[in-house]
C-alpha positions as a Markdown table, in Angstrom:
| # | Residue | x | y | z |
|---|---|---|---|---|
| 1 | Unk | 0.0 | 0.0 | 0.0 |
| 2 | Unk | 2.7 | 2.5 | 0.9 |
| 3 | Unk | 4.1 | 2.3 | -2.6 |
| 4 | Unk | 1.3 | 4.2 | -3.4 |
| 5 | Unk | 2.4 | 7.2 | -1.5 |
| 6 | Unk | 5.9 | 7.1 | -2.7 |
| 7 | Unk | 5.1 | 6.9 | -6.6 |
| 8 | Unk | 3.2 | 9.7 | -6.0 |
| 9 | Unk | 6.2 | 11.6 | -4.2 |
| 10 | Unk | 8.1 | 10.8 | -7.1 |
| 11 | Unk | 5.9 | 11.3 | -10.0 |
| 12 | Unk | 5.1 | 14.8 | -8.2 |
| 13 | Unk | 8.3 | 14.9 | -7.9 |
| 14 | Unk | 38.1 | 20.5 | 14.4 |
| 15 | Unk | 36.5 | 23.6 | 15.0 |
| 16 | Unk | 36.7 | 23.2 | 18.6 |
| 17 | Unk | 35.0 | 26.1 | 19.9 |
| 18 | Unk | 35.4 | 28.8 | 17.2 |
| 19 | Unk | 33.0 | 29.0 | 14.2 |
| 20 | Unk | 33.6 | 27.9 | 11.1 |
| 21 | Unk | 35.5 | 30.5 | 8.8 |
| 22 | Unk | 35.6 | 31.1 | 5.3 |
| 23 | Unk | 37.2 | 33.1 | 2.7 |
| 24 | Unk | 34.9 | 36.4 | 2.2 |
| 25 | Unk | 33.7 | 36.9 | -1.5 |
| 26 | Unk | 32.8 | 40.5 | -3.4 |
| 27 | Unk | 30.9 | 39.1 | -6.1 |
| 28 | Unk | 27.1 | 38.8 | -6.0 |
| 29 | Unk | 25.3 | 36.2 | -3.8 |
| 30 | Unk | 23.7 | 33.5 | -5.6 |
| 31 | Unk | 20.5 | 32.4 | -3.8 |
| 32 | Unk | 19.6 | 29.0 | -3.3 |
| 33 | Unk | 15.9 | 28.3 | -2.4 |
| 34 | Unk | 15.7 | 25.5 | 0.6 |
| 35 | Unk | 13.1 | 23.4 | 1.7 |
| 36 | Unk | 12.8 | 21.0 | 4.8 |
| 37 | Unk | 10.5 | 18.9 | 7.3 |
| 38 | Unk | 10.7 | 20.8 | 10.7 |
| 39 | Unk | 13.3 | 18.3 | 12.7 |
| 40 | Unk | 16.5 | 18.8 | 14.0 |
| 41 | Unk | 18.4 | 17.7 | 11.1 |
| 42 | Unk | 18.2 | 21.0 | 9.7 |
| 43 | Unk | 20.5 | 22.7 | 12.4 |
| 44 | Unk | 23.5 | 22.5 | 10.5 |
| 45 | Unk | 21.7 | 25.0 | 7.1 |
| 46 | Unk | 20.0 | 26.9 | 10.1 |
| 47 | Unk | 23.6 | 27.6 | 11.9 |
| 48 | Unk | 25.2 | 28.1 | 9.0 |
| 49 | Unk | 22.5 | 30.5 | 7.9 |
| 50 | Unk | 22.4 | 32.4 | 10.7 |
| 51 | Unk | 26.2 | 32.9 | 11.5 |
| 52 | Unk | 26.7 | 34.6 | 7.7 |
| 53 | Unk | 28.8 | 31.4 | 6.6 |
| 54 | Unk | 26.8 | 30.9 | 3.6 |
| 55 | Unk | 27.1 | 34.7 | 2.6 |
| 56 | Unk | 31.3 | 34.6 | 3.4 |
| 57 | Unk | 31.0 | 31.7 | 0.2 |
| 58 | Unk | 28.6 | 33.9 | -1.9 |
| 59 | Unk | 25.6 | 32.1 | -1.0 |
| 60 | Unk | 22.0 | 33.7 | 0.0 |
| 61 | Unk | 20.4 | 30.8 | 1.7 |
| 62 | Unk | 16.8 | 30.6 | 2.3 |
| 63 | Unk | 14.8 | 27.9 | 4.1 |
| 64 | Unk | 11.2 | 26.8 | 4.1 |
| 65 | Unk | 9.8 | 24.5 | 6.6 |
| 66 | Unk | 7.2 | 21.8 | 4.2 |
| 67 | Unk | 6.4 | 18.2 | 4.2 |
| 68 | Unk | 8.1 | 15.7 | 1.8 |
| 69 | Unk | 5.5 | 15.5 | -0.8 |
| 70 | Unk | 5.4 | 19.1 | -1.4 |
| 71 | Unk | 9.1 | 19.6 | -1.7 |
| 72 | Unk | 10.3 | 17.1 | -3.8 |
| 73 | Unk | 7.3 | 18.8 | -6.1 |
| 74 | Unk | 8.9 | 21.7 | -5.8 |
| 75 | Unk | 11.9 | 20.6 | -6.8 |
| 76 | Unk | 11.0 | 19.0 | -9.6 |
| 77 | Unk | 9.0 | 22.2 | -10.9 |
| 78 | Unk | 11.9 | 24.8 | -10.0 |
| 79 | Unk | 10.3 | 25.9 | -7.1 |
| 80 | Unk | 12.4 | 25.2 | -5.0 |
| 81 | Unk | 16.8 | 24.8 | -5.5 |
| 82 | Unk | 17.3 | 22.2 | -3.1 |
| 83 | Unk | 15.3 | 20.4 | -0.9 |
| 84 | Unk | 15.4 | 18.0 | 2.5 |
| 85 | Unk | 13.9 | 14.5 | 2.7 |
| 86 | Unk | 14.2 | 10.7 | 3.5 |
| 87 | Unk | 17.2 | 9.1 | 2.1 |
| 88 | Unk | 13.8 | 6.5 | 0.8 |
| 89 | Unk | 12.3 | 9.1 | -1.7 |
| 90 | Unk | 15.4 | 9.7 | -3.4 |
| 91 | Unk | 16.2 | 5.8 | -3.9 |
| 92 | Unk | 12.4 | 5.2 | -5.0 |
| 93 | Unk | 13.0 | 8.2 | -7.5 |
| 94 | Unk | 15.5 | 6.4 | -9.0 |
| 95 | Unk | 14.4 | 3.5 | -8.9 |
| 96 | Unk | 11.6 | 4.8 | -11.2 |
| 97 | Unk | 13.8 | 7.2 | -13.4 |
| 98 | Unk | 13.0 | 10.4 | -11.4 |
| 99 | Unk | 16.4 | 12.2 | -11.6 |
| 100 | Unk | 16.6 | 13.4 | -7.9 |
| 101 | Unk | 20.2 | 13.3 | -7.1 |
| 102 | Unk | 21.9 | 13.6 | -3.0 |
| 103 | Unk | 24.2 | 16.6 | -3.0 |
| 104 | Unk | 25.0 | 16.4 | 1.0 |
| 105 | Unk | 24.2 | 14.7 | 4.1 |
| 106 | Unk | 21.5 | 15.1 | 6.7 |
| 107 | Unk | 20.8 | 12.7 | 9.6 |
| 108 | Unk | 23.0 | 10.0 | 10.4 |
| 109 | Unk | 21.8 | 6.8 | 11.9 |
| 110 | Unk | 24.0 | 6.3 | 15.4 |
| 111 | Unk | 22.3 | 3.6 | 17.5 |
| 112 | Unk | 24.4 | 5.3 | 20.4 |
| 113 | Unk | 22.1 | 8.4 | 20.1 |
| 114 | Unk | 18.9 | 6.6 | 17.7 |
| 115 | Unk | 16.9 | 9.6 | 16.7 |
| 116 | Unk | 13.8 | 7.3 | 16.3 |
| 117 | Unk | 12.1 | 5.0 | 17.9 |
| 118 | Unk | 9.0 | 2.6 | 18.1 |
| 119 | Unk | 7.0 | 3.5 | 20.9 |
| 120 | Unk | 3.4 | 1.9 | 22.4 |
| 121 | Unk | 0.6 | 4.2 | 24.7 |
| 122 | Unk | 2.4 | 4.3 | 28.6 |
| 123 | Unk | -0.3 | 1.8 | 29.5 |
| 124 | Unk | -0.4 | -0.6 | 26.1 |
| 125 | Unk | 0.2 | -4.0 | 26.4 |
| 126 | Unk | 2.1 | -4.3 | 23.2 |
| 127 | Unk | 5.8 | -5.4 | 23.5 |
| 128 | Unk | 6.4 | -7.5 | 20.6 |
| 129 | Unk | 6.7 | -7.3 | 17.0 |
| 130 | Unk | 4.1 | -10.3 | 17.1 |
| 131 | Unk | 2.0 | -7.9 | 19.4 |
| 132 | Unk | 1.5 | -5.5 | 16.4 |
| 133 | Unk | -0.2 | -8.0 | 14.0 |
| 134 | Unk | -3.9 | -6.2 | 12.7 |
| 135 | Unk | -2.5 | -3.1 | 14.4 |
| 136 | Unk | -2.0 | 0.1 | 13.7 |
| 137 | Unk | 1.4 | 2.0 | 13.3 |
| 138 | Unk | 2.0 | 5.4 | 13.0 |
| 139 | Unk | 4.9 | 6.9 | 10.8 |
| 140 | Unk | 6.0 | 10.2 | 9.2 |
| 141 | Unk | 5.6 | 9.7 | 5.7 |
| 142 | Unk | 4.3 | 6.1 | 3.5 |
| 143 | Unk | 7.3 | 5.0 | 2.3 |
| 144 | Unk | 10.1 | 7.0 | 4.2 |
| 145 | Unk | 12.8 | 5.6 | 6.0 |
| 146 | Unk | 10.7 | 4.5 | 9.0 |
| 147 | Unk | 8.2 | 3.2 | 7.6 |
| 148 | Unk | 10.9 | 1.3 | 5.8 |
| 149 | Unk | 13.1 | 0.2 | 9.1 |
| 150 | Unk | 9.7 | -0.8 | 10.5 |
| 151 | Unk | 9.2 | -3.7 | 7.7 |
| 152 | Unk | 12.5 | -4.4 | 8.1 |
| 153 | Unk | 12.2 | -5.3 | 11.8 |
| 154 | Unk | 9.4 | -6.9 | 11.5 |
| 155 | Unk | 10.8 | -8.9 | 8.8 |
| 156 | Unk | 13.5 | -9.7 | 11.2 |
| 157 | Unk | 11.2 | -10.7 | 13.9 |
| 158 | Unk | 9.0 | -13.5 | 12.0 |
| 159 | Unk | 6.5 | -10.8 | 10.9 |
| 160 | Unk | 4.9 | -10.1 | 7.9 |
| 161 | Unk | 5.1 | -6.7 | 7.5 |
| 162 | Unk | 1.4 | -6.9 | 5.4 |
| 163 | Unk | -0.2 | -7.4 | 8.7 |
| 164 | Unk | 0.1 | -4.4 | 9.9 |
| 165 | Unk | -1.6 | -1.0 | 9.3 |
| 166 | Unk | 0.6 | 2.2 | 8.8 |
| 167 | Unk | -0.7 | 5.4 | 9.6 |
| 168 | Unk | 0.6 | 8.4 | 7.5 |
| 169 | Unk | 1.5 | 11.3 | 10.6 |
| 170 | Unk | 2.4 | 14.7 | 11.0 |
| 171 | Unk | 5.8 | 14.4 | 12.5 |
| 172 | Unk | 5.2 | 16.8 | 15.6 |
| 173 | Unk | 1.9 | 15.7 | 16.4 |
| 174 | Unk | 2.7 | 11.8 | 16.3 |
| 175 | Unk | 2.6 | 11.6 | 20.2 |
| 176 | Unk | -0.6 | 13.0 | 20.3 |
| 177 | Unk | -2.0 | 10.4 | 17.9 |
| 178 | Unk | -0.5 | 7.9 | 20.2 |
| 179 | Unk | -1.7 | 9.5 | 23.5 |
| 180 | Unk | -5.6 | 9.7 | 22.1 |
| 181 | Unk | -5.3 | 6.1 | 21.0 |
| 182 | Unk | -5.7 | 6.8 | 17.0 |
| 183 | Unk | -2.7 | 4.6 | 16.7 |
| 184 | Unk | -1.8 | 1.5 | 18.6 |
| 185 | Unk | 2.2 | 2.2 | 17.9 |
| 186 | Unk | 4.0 | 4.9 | 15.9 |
| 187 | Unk | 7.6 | 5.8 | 15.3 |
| 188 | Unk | 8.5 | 8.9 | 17.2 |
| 189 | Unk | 11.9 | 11.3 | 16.0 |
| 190 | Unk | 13.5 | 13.7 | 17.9 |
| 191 | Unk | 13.1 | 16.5 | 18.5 |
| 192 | Unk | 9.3 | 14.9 | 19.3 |
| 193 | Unk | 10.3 | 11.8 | 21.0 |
| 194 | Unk | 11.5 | 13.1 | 24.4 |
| 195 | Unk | 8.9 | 14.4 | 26.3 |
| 196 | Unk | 6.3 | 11.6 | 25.7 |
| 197 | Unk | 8.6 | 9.3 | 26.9 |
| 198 | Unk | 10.5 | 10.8 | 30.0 |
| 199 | Unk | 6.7 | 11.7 | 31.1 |
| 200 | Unk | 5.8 | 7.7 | 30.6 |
| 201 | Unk | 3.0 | 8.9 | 28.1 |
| 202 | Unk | 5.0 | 6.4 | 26.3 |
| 203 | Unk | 7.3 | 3.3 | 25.9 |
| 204 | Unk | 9.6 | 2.4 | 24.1 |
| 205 | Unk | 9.2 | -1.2 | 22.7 |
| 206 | Unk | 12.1 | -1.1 | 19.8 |
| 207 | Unk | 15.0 | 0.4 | 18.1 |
| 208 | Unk | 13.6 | -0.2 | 14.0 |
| 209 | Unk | 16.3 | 1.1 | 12.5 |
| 210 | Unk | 19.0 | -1.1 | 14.0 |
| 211 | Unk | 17.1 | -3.3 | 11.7 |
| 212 | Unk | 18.8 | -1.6 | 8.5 |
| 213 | Unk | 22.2 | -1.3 | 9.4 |
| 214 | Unk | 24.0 | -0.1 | 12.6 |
| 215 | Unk | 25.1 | 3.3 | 10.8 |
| 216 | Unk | 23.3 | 4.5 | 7.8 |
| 217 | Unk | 22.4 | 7.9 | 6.3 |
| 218 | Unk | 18.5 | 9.1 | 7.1 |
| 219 | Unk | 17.9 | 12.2 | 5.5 |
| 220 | Unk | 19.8 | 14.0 | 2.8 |
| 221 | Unk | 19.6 | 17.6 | 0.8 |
| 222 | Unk | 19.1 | 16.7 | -2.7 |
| 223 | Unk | 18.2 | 18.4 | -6.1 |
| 224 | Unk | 17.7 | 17.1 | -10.0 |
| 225 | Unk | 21.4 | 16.3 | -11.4 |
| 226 | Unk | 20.6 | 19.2 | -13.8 |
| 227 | Unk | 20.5 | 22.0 | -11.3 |
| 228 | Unk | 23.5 | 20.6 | -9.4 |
| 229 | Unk | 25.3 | 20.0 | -12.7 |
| 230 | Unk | 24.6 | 23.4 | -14.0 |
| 231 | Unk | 25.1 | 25.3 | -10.4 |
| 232 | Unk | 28.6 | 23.6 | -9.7 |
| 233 | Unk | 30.4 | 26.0 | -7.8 |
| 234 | Unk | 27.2 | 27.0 | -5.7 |
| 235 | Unk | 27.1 | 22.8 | -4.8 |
| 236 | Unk | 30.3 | 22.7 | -4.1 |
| 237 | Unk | 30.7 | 25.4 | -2.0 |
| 238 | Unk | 27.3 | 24.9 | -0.5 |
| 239 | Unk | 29.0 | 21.1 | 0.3 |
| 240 | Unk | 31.7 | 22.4 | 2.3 |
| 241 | Unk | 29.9 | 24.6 | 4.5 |
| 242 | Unk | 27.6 | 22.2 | 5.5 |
| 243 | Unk | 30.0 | 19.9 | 6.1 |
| 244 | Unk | 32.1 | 22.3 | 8.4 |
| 245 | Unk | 28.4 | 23.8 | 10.1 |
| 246 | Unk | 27.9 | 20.1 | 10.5 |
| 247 | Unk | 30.9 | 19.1 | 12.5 |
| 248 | Unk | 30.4 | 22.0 | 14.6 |
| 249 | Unk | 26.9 | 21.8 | 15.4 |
| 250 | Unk | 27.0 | 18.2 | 16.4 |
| 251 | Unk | 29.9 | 18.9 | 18.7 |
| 252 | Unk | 28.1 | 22.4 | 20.5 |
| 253 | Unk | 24.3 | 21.7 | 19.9 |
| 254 | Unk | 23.8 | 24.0 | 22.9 |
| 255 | Unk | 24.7 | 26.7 | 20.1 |
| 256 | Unk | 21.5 | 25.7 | 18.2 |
| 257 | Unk | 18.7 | 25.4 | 20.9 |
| 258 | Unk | 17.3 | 28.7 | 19.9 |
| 259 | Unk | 17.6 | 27.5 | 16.0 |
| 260 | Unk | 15.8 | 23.7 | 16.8 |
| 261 | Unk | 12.9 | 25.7 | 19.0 |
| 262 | Unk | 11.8 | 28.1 | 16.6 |
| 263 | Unk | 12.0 | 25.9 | 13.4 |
| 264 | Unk | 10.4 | 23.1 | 15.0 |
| 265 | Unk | 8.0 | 25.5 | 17.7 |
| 266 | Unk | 8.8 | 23.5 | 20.9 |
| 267 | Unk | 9.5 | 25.7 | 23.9 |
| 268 | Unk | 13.2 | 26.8 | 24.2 |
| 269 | Unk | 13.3 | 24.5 | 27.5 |
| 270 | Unk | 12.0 | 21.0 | 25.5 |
| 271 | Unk | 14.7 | 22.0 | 22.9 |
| 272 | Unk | 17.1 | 22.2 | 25.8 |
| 273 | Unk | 16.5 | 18.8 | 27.3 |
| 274 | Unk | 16.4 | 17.2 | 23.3 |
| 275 | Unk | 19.4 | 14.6 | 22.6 |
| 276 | Unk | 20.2 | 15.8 | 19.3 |
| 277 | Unk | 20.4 | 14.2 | 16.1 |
| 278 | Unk | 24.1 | 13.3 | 14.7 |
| 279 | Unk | 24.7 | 14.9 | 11.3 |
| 280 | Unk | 27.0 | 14.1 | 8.5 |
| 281 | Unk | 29.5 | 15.8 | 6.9 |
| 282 | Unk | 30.0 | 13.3 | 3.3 |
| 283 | Unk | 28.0 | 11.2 | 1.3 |
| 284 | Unk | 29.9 | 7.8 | 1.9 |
| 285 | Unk | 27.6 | 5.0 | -0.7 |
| 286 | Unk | 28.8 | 2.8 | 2.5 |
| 287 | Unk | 26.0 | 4.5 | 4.7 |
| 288 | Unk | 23.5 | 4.2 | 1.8 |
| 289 | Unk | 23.9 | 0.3 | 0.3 |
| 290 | Unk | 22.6 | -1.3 | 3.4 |
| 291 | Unk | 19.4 | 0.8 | 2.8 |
| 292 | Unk | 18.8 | 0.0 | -0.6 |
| 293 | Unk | 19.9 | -3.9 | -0.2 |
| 294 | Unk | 17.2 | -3.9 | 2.6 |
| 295 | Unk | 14.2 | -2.6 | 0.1 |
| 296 | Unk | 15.3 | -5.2 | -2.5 |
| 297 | Unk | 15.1 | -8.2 | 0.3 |
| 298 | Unk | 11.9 | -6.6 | 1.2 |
| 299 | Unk | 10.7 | -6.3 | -1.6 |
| 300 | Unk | 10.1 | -2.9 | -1.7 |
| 301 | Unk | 11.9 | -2.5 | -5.2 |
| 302 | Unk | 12.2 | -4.9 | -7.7 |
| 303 | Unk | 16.1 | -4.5 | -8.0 |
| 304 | Unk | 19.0 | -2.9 | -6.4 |
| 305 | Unk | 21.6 | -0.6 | -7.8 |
| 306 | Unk | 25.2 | 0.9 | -6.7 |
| 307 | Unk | 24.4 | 3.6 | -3.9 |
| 308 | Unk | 27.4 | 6.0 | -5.9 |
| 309 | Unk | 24.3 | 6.2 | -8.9 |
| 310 | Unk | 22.5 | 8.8 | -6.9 |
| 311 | Unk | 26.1 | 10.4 | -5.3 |
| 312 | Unk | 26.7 | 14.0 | -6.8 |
| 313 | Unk | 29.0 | 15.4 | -8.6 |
């Protein structure tokens, strides 16, 4: 059923404690619009953004907050430059000759710090992957990459992944969902999976995604090859500050609280008390394989391919 959704998607479709610096440019910025699901994987565009180290590489960065199925649409139309998503919609694009291309890293998988989890109601007396047969399961998007580590551990754990119901959710409001009972389990993601949990509101019954691999890349910036072929020097340049805003961030994300409570509206003291997601600073086809070798022994597509296919430049 959720291949439904994701057709659609794609038919619509170190610096210890200083900054990062960069060589100032004179000549004129070149703006790149950006567009990205509210979660903390953002922080290193938003740092980077607000500290002026896009602008010291000739860059004028904008960022929109959207969900998946409108940005890679707005990609695709020129709406939008670069956009934010799943590391699963790009591999279903290709997969079906879409020509969305990953340009830099988002969220790394770290099962040291899992940004996700499966969680049940505080009260629920599911605890099992057998428990969840003709139940419901709540996830971010049909077809993303927890919807897809769900299968997966399923699969692992003698289910058939067809026996159970997923629940397309808004990201931020997924505890709710859980809370009122509209679903009987859902994955929850930082910065969102926190408070329901520390407040017993809900348990944790599984890590899904240690069902992929134990390191993997989540979420990555991507853009049609064409853009990032024609826009070269902007890609590259927009590469290497996110890779430096990256390894800062994830080493001081005190310096990004404010950032991660606006874009994601939680209070400044939730945002505070938020383990925050790791970010990465390349696109290494070793953190992308086990993904895509997953789907084909799931079944989700009907053939694998080389992860460095969907690598730019």
């Amino acid at each position: 059923m959720f291949r439904l959704g994701i057709l659609a998607l794609c038919a619509a479709l170190l610096l210890g404690w200083q900054s990062p610096t960069f060589a100032q440019t004179s000549a004129p910025l070149t703006t790149l619009r950006l567009g990205g699901v509210p979660v903390d994987d953002v922080m290193p565009v938003l740092y980077a953004q607000r500290e002026g180290l896009f602008a010291k590489v000739g860059l004028n960065v904008t960022m929109q907050p959207m969900t998946g199925g409108a940005i890679a649409a707005a990609v695709l139309s020129g709406n939008l430059d670069l956009g934010k998503s799943s590391i699963i919609a790009i591999i279903q694009a290709h997969a079906h000759g879409v020509p969305l291309t990953l340009v830099a890293p988002s969220a790394v998988y770290d099962p040291k710090n899992p940004d996700a989890v499966l969680a049940v109601n505080g009260d629920s007396t599911i605890a099992s992957a057998k428990d969840l047969i003709g139940k419901s399961v709540g996830i971010g998007s049909l077809g993303d990459v927890s919807n897809v580590a769900v299968e997966a551990w399923l699969a692992k754990n003698g289910v058939d992944w067809h026996s159970v119901q997923y629940v397309e959710t808004v990201i931020p409001q997924t505890p709710q969902l859980l809370e009122q009972r509209r679903v009987d389990a859902a994955v929850l993601i930082k910065p969102f999976a926190t408070e329901p949990v520390s407040s017993g509101k809900a348990k944790i019954i599984a890590l899904p995604y240690d069902a992929i691999a134990p390191r993997f890349l989540e979420s990555v910036w991507y853009s049609t090859r064409s853009y990032l072929d024609q826009h070269r020097s902007a890609m590259l340049a927009f590469q290497r500050v996110v890779a430096q805003a990256s390894v800062y961030t994830n080493a001081h994300p005190d310096q990004t609280v404010d950032l991660l409570a606006s874009f994601t509206r939680i209070t400044p003291e939730q945002a505070a008390r938020v383990p925050r997601i790791v970010t990465g600073t390349t696109l290494n086809p070793r953190e992308i394989q086990p993904i895509i070798d997953v789907m084909v022994r799931n079944h989700i597509l009907e053939k694998g391919f080389d992860a460095r296919e969907i690598i730019w430049p």
